[in-house]
C-alpha positions as a printed Julia matrix, in Angstrom:
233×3 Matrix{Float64}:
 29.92   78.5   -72.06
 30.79   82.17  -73.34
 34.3    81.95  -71.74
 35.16   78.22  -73.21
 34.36   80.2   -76.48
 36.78   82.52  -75.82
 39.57   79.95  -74.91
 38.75   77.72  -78.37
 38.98   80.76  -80.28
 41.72   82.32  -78.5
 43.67   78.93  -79.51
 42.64   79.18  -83.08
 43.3    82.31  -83.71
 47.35   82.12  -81.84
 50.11   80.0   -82.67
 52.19   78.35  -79.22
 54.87   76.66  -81.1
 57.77   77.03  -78.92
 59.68   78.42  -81.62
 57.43   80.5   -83.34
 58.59   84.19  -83.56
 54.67   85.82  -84.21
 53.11   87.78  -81.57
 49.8    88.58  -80.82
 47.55   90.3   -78.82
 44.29   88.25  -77.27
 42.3    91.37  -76.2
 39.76   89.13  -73.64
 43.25   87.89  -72.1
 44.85   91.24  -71.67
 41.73   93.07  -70.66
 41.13   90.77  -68.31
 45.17   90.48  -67.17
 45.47   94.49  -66.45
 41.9    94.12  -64.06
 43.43   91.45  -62.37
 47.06   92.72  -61.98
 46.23   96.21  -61.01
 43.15   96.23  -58.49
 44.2    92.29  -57.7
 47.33   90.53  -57.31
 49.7    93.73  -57.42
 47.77   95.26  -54.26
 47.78   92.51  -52.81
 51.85   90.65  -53.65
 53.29   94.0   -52.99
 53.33   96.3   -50.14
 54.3    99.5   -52.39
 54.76   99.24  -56.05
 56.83  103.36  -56.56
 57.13  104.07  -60.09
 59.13  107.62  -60.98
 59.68  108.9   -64.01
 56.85  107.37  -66.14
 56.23  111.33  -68.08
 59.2   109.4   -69.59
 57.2   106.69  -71.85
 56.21  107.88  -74.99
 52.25  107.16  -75.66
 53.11  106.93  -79.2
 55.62  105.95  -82.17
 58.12  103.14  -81.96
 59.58  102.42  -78.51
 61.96  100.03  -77.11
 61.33   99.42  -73.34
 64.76   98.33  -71.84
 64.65   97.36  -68.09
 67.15   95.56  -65.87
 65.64   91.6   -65.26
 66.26   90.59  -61.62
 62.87   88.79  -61.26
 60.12   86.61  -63.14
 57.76   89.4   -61.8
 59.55   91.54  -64.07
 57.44   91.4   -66.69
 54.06   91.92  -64.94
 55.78   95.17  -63.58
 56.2    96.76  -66.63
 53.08   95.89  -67.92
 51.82   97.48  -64.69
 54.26  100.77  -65.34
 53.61  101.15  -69.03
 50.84   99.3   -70.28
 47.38   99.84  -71.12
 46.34  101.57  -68.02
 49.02  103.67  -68.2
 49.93  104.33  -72.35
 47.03  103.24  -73.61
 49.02  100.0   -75.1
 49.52   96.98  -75.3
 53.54   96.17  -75.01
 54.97   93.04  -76.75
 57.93   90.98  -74.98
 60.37   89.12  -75.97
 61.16   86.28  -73.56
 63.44   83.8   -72.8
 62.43   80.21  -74.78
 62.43   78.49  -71.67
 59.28   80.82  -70.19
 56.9    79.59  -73.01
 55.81   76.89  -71.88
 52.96   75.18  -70.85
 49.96   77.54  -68.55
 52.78   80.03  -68.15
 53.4    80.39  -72.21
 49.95   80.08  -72.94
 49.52   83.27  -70.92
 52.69   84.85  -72.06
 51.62   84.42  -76.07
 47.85   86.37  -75.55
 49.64   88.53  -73.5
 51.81   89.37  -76.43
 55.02   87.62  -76.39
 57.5    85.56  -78.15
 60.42   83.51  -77.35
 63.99   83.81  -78.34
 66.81   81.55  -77.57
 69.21   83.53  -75.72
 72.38   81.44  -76.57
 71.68   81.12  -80.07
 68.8    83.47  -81.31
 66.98   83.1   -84.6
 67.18   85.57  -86.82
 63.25   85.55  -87.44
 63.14   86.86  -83.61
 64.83   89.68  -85.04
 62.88   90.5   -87.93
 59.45   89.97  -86.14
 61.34   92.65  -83.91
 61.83   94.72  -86.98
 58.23   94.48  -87.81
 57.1    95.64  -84.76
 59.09   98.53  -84.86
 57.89   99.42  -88.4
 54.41   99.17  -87.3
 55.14  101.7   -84.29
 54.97   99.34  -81.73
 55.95   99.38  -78.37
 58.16   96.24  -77.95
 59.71   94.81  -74.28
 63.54   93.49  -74.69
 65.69   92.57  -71.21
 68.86   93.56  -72.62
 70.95   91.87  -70.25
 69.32   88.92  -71.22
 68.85   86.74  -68.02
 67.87   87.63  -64.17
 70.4    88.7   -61.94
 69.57   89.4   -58.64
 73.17   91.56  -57.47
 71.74   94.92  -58.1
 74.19   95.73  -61.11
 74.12   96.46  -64.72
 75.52   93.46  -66.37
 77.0    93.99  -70.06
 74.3    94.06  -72.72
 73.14   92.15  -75.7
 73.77   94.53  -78.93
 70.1    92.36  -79.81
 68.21   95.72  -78.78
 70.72   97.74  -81.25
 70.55   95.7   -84.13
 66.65   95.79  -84.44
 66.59   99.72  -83.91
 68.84   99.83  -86.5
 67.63   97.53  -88.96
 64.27   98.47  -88.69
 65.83  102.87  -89.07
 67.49  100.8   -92.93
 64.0    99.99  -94.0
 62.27  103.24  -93.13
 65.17  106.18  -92.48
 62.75  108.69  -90.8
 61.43  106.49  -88.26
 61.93  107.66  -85.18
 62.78  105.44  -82.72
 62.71  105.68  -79.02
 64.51  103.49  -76.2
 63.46  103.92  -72.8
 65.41  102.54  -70.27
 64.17  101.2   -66.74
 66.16   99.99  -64.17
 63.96   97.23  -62.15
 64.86   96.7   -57.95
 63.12   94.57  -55.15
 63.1    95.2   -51.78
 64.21   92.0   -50.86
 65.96   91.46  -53.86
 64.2    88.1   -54.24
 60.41   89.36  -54.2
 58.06   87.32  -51.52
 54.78   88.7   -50.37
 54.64   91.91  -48.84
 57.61   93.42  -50.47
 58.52   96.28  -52.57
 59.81   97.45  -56.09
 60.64  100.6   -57.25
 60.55  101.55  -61.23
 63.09  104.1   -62.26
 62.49  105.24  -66.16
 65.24  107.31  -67.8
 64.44  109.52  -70.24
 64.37  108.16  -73.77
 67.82  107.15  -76.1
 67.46  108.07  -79.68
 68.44  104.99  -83.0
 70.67  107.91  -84.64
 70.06  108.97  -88.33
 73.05  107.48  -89.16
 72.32  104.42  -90.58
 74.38  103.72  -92.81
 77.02  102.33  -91.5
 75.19   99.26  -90.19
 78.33   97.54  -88.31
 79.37   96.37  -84.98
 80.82   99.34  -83.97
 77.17  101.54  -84.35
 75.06   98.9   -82.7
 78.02   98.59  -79.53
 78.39  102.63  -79.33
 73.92  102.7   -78.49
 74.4    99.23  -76.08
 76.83  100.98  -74.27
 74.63  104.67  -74.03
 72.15  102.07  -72.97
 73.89  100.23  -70.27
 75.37  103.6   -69.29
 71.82  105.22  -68.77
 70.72  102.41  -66.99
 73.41  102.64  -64.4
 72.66  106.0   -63.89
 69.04  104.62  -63.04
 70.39  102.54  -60.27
């Protein structure tokens, strides 16, 4: 009976429109998602999970966490790497439109995502992205923007740039950090037993300059980015 509470309130209190841009936290949800995942299914999907370089994640302030996306376990890795357990918080994600869905975006929206069109994003996904940063937030973008499974760094979405800058035009000395993390399976297509190694680079910096809010700013930081992240690999 307690835990059917939970799950009516848990629906009243979140909105799973597909195309809603609000995230939220459902603190039963998560609690219970980082017991699982760490002492649970992690131990037991993967034979070694090697994380280096996570002094690199800052524990407070507004952070962008920019990984590689090669897998849907992707995002239950960096929860693992940088969440709770690890930062003492709760990362939100933003997430292809097509993952929230059904069981899967049930879970995905208490866990604290939101969806984005990929092809054609909104530009609420944006500002809810803004807000996050402005409330010092630790927000999850795949810059690339869909899985591929190669082992490259594919060219970057200037998404990522755009919010660090917007939010840096609403509040000049916020200081805002992105981390990137370069994501790799061993096979490349995970199955049980395998491995994945988490390389995080030390942290990229939304300059002071803000200005100038054009292309050319928000394409000089994606390329740092995708830069830093081959470096990772």
């Amino acid at each position: 009976m307690m835990l059917l509470k939970y799950i009516q309130s848990f629906f009243k209190t979140a909105n799973f429109q597909v195309n809603s841009t609000i995230s939220s936290i459902c603190s039963w949800l998560v609690s219970l998602s980082y017991f699982l995942g760490h002492y649970i299914v992690m131990p037991f999907y993967f034979r070694r999970i090697n994380i280096i370089g996570k002094e690199n994640i800052p524990k407070t302030g507004a952070v962008i966490l920019a990984p590689t996306h090669c897998s849907r376990w992707d995002g239950l890795i960096i929860a693992y790497a940088t969440g709770r357990l690890v930062t003492g918080r709760d990362p939100r994600f933003m997430v292809s439109m097509d993952e929230v869905k059904g069981l899967q975006g049930w879970l995905i929206r208490g866990l604290g995502g939101f969806p984005i069109n990929p092809k054609n994003p909104a530009v609420s996904c944006f500002r809810h992205g803004v807000e996050l940063m402005l409330n010092r937030e630790m927000l999850v973008i795949f810059p690339e923007g869909k899985i591929y499974r190669d082992r490259q760094v594919h060219p970057l979405k200037n998404g990522l740039a755009r919010i660090g800058f917007q939010a840096k035009y609403y509040q000049p000395n916020l200081d805002i950090k992105i981390v990137p993390i370069s994501l790799s399976y061993n096979p490349v297509i995970p199955r049980l037993g395998c491995d994945v190694t988490v390389r995080i680079g030390g942290t990229l910096s939304v300059k002071d300059d803000i200005y100038d809010l054009g292309k050319k700013q928000a394409q000089k930081l994606t390329m740092d980015l995708e830069v830093a992240l081959k470096i990772l690999y």
